[in-house]
C-alpha positions as CSV (number, residue, x, y, z in Angstrom):
1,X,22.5,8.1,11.2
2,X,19.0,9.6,11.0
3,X,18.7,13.1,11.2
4,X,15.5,15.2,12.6
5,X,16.1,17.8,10.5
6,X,16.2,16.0,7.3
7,X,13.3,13.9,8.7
8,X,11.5,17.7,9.5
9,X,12.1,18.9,5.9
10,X,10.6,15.8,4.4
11,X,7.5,16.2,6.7
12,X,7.0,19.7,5.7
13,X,7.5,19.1,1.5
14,X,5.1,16.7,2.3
15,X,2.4,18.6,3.9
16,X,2.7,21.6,1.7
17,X,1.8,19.0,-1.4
18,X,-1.2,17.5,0.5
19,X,-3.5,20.4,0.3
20,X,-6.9,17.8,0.9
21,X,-5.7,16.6,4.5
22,X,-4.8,20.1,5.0
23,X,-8.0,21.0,4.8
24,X,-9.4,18.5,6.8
25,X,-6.4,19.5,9.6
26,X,-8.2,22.7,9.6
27,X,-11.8,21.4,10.5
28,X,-10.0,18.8,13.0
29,X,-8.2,21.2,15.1
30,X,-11.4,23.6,15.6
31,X,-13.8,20.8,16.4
32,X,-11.4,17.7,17.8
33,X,-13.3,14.8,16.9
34,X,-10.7,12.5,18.6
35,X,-10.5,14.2,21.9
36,X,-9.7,11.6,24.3
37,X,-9.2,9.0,21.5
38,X,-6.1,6.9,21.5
39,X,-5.2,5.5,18.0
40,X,-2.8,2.9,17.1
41,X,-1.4,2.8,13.6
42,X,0.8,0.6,11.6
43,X,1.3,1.7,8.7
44,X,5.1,2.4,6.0
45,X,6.3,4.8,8.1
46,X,7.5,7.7,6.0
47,X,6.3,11.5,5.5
48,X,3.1,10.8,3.9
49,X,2.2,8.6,7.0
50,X,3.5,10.9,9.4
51,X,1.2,13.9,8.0
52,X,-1.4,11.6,8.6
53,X,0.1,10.6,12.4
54,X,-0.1,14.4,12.7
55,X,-3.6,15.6,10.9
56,X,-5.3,12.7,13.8
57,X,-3.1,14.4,16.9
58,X,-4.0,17.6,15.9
59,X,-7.3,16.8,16.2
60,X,-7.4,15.3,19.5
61,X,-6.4,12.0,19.1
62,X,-3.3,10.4,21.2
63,X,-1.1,8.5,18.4
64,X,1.1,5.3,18.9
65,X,2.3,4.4,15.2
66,X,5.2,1.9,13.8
67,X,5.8,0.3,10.6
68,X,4.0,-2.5,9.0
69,X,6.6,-3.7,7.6
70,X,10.3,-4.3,8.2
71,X,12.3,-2.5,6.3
72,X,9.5,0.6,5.3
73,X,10.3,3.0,8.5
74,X,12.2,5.9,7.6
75,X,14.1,6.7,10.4
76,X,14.3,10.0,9.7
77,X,10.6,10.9,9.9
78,X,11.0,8.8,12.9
79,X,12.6,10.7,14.7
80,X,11.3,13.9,13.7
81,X,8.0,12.2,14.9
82,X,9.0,11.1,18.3
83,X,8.4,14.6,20.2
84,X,5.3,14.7,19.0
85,X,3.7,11.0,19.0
86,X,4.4,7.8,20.8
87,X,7.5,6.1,17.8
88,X,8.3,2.3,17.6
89,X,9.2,2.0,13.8
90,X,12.8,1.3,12.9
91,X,14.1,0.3,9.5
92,X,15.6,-2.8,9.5
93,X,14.1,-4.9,12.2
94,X,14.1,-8.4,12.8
95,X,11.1,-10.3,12.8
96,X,11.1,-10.2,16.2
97,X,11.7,-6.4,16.7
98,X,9.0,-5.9,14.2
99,X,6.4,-8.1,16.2
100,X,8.0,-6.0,19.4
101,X,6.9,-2.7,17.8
102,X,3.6,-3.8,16.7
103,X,2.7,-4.8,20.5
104,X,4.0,-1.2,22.0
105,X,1.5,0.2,19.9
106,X,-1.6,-2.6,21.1
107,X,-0.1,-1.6,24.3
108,X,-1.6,1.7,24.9
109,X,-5.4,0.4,24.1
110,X,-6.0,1.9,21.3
111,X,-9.8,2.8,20.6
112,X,-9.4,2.7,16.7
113,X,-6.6,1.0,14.6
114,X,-5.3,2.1,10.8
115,X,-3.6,-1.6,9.9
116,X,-1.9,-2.0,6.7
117,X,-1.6,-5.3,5.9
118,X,-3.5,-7.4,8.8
119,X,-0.7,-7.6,11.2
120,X,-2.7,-5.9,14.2
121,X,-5.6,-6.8,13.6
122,X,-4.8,-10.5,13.7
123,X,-2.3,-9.7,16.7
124,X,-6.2,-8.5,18.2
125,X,-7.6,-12.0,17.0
126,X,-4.6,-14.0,18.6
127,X,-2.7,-12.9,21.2
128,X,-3.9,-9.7,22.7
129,X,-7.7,-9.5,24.3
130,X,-8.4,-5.5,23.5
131,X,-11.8,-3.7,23.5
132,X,-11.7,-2.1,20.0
133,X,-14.1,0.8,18.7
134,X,-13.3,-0.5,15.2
135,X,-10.0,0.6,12.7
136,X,-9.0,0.8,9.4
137,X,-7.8,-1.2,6.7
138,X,-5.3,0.3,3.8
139,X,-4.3,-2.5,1.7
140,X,-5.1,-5.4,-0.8
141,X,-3.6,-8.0,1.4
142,X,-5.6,-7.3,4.5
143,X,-8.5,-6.8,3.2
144,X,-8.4,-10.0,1.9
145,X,-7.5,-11.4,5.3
146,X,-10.1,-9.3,6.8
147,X,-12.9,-11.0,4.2
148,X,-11.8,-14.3,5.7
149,X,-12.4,-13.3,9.2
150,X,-15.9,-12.0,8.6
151,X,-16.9,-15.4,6.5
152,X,-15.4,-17.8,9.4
153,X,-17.5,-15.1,11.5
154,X,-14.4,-14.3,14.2
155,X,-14.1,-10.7,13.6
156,X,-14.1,-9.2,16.6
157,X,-14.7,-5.4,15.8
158,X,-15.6,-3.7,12.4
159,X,-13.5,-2.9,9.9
160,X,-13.3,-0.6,7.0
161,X,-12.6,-1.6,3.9
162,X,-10.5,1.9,2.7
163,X,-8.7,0.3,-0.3
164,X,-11.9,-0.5,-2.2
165,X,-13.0,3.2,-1.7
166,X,-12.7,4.2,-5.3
167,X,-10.4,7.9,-4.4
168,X,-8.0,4.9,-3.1
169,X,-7.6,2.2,-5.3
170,X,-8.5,4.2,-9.0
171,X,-5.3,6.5,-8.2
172,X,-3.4,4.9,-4.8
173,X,-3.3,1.3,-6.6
174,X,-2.8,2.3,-9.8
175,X,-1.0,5.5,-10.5
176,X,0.7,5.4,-7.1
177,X,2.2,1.6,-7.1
178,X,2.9,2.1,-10.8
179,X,5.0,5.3,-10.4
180,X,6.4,4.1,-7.1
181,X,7.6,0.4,-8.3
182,X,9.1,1.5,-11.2
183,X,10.9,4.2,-8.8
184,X,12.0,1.8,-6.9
185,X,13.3,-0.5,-9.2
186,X,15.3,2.0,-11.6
187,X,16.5,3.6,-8.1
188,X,18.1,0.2,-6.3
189,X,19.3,-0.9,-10.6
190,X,20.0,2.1,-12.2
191,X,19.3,0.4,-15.4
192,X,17.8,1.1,-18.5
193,X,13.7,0.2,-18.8
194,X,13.2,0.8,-22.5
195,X,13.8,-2.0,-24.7
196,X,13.3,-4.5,-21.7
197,X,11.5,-7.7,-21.1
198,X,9.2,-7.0,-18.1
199,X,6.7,-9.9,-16.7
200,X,4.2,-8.4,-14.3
201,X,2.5,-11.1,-12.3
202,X,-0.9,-10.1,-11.4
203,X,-3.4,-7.5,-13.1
204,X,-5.2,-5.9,-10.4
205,X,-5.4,-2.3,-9.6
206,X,-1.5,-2.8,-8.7
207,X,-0.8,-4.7,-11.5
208,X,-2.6,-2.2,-14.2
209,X,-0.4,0.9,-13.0
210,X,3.0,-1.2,-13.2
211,X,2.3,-2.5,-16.4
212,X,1.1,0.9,-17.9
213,X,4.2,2.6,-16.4
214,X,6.5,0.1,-17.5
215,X,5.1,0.3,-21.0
216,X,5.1,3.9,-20.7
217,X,8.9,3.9,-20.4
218,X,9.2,1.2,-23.4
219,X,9.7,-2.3,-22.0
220,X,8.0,-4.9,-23.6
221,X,5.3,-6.0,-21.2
222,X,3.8,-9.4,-20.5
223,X,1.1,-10.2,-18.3
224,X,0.7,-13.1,-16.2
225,X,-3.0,-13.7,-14.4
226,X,-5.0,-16.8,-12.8
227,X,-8.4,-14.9,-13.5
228,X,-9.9,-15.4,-16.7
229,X,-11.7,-11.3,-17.0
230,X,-8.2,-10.1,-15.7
231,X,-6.3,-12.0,-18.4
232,X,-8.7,-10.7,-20.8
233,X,-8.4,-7.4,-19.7
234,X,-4.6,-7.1,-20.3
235,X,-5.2,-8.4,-23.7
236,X,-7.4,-5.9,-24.5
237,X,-5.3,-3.3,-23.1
238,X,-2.6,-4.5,-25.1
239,X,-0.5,-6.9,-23.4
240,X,1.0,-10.1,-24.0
241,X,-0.6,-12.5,-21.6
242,X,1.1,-16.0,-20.7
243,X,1.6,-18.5,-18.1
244,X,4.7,-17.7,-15.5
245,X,6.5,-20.6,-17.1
246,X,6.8,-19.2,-20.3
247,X,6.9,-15.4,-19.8
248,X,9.9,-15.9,-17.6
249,X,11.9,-17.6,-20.3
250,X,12.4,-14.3,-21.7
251,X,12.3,-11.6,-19.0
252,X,14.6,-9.1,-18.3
253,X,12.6,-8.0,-14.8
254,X,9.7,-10.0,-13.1
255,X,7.4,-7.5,-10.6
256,X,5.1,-9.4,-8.2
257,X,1.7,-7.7,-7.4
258,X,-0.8,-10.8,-6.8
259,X,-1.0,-10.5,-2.6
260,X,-0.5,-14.5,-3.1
261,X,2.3,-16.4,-2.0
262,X,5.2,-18.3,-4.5
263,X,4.1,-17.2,-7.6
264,X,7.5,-17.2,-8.7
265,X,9.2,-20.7,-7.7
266,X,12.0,-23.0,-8.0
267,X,11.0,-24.5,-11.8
268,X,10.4,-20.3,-12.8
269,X,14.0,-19.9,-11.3
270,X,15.2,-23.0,-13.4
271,X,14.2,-21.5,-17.0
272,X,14.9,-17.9,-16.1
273,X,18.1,-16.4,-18.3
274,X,21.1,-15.1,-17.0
275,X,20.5,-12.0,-15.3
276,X,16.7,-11.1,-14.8
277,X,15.9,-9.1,-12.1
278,X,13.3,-10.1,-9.5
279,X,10.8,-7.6,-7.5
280,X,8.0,-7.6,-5.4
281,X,5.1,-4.8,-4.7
282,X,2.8,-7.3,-2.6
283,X,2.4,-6.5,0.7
284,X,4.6,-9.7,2.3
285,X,8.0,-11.2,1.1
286,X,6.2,-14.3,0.0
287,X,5.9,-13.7,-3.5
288,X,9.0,-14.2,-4.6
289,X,10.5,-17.8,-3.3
290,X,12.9,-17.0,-1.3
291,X,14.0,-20.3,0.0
292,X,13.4,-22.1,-3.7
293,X,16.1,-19.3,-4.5
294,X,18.1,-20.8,-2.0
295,X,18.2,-23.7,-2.3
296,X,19.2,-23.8,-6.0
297,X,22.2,-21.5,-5.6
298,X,25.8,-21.8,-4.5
299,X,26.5,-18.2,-3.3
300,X,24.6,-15.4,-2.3
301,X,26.2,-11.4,-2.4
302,X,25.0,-8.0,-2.0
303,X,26.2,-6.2,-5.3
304,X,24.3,-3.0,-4.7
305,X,22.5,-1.5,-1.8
306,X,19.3,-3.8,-1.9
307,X,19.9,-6.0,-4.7
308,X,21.3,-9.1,-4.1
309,X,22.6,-11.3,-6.3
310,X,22.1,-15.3,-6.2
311,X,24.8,-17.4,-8.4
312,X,22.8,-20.8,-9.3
313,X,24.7,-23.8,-9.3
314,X,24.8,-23.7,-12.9
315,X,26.6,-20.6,-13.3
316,X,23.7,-18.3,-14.3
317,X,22.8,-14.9,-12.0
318,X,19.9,-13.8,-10.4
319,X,18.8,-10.7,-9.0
320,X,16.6,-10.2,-5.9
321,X,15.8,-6.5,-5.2
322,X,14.7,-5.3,-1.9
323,X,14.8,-8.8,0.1
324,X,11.5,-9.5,-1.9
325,X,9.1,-6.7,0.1
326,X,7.8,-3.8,-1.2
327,X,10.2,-2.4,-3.7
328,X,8.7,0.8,-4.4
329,X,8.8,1.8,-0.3
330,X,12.2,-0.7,0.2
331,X,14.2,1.1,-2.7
332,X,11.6,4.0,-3.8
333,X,10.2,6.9,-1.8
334,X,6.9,5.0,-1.4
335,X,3.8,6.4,-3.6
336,X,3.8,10.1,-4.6
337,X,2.5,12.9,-2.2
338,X,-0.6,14.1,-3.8
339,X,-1.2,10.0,-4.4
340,X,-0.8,9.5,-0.6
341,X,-3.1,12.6,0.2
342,X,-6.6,11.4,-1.2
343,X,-5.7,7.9,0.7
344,X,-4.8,9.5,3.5
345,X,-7.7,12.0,3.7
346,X,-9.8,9.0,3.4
347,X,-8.2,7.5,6.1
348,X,-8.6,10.3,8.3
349,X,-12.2,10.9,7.4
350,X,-13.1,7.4,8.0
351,X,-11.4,7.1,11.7
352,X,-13.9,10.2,12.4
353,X,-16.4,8.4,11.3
354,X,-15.9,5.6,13.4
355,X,-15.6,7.8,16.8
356,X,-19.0,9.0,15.8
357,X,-20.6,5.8,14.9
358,X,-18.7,2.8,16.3
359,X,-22.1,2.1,18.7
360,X,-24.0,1.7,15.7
361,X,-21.5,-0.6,14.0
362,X,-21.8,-4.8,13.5
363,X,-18.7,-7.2,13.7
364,X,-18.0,-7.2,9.9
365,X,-16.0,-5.3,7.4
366,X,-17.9,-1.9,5.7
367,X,-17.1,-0.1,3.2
368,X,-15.9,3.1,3.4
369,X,-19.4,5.3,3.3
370,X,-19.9,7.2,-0.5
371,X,-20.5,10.4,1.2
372,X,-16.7,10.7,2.4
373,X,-15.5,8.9,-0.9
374,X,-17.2,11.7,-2.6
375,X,-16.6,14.6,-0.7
376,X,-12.7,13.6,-0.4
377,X,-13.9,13.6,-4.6
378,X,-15.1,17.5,-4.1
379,X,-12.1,19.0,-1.9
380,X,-9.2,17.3,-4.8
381,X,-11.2,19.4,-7.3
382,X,-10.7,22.3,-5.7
383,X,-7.2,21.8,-5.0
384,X,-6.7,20.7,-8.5
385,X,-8.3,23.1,-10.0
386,X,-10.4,21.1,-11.7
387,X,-14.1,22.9,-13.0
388,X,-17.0,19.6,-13.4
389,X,-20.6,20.3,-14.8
390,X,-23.4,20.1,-12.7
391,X,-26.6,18.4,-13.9
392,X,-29.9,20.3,-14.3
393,X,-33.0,20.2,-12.0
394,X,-34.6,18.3,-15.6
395,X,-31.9,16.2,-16.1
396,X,-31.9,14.7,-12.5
397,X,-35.6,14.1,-12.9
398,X,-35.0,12.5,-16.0
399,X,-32.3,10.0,-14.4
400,X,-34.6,9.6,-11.7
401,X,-37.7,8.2,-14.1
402,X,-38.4,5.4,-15.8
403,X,-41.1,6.2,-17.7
404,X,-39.2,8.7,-20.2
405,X,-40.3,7.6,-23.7
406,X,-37.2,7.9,-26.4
């Protein structure tokens, strides 16, 4: 049953981590940029998120939030957040439920959205006709859906682009899917990493943090990638790099990180060994072939909270972790605090931004403006403690010419 208190304590351990929101809190709540704003958010719904939910209300805004994703609500934070903003998340909807919560939120009219994933925003290409100021976008996937839009040129309202701000996808990609996936992994297993087999399909930013945490805690990693600079990257990083078909001959664990759909199928099923463990960090379950997993087994049985285990009509045993969605938020605690704070602070920084230019804004998808990527840059200095040089009156007119000799 969820609890408010433990939901509470969660929300406070995380605020008192995120000291770059907090310090945007502070500015918010004197000057209340989002006085008379609604916002609608769907984003994982956990404490990071709800310190978010709370640094927007506190500076004026009225918040409807839920999940973007099934089974990512912590209903604990939940609760703890329903006296103070409008609540639809719950962990474990339906596809329908889900879909429900998502249109409680579109209800209210929200004047900005923060989508992870796509699924308002296409909700406010399809079904729902909504006057928008603009909103947010968090994540690989929708961004790439957003891209789309733009080029078929039915966006309806402008969108940023926050996962290509560089304080979100060097560190929130990267260091925070990397930690988090392999969280979630050795939390739902309880197995042993070193020494193991581990494919990683995909060497993006996601891709690059799982492999170098994986590594990190000795598994043997091999890469698997469609683009041609990718795949040379891992090499060069030091990674084996092969096709799916191969790779998964001899894997232990497969992690999915592409934001592309069956990239594991019913032939990678056929000639994996007896055993290997299967998870996802896209954003969607479509990854990993569900029904190709299906269709080839006799029995399906869950033999540990989130893994579930898929006898093939051969005899041999595979393991599905999470329902194929986002492990590291499904069986993990979702990226780390201080991770979630410079994403979060962007976030926040770029919904201001909106309210203050949204008049001045096109139908297409910006990027999120250098002046709050850098200045979200500045305040996790301070907070880290971290001294940088500062160049010269000299050297910046040096940088600035081109006539400088040698």
């Amino acid at each position: 049953m969820a609890s408010k208190v433990d939901g509470e304590q969660k929300i406070y351990w995380a605020e008192s981590r995120m000291g770059i929101i907090s310090k945007i809190r502070e500015r918010f709540s004197r000057e209340l940029p989002f006085k008379g704003i609604r916002v609608g958010m769907a984003l994982h719904l956990e404490a990071k998120t709800a310190v978010l939910a709370k640094t927007l209300k506190e500076g004026g805004a009225e918040v409807y939030i839920t999940s973007c994703n099934p089974l990512t609500t912590d209903d604990d934070v939940a609760v703890a957040l329903s006296d103070q903003l409008h609540v639809y998340g719950k962990r474990g909807q339906t596809r329908d439920e889900y879909y429900e919560s998502l249109n409680k939120v579109l209800d209210s009219e929200p004047n900005i959205i923060i989508d992870d994933g796509g699924d308002l925003t296409t909700l406010l290409h399809t079904e729902r006709k909504l006057e928008i100021m603009g909103g947010n976008e968090e994540t690989t996937t929708g961004v790439m859906r957003l891209k789309i839009m733009e080029k078929q040129g039915i966006l309806k309202f402008p969108m940023f682009d926050v996962n290509d701000a560089e304080m979100k996808h060097l560190f929130d990609n990267r260091y925070g899917t990397g930690q988090s996936t392999l969280d979630g992994i050795m939390s739902t297993t309880n197995i042993l990493i070193a020494g193991k087999n581990v494919v990683v399909a995909g060497y993006g930013w996601c891709g690059k943090g799982i492999a170098m945490r994986m590594k990190g805690m000795g598994a043997k990693v091999t890469v698997t990638e469609v683009d041609p600079v990718k795949a040379i990257e891992a090499h060069m990083d030091g990674f084996i790099v092969k096709k799916m078909e191969e790779a998964i001959k001899d894997a232990d664990i497969v992690v999915t990180a592409t934001g592309v759909k069956d990239i594991v199928r019913k032939e990678h099923f056929l000639k994996a060994k007896n055993g290997c463990i299967f998870a996802n960090s896209g954003h969607f379950d479509v990854e990993i072939n569900k029904n190709d997993l299906s269709s080839i087994s006799k029995e399906k049985k869950n033999v540990r909270k989130y893994v579930e285990e898929y006898i093939l009509k051969d005899g041999k045993k595979l393991y599905l972790l999470g329902e194929g969605r986002l492990i590291n938020l499904v069986g993990g605690q979702g990226h780390p605090v201080e991770i979630m704070d410079l994403s979060f602070s962007i976030q926040a920084l770029t919904a201001e931004y909106i309210v203050k230019n949204h008049s001045n804004l096109d139908k297409k998808v910006y990027p999120v403006p250098k002046e709050i990527d850098r200045g979200v840059a500045e305040i996790a200095l301070n907070i880290f403690g971290i001294e940088k040089d500062e160049l010269t009156e000299e050297q910046k007119e040096y940088i600035n010419s081109w006539n400088v000799g040698t």
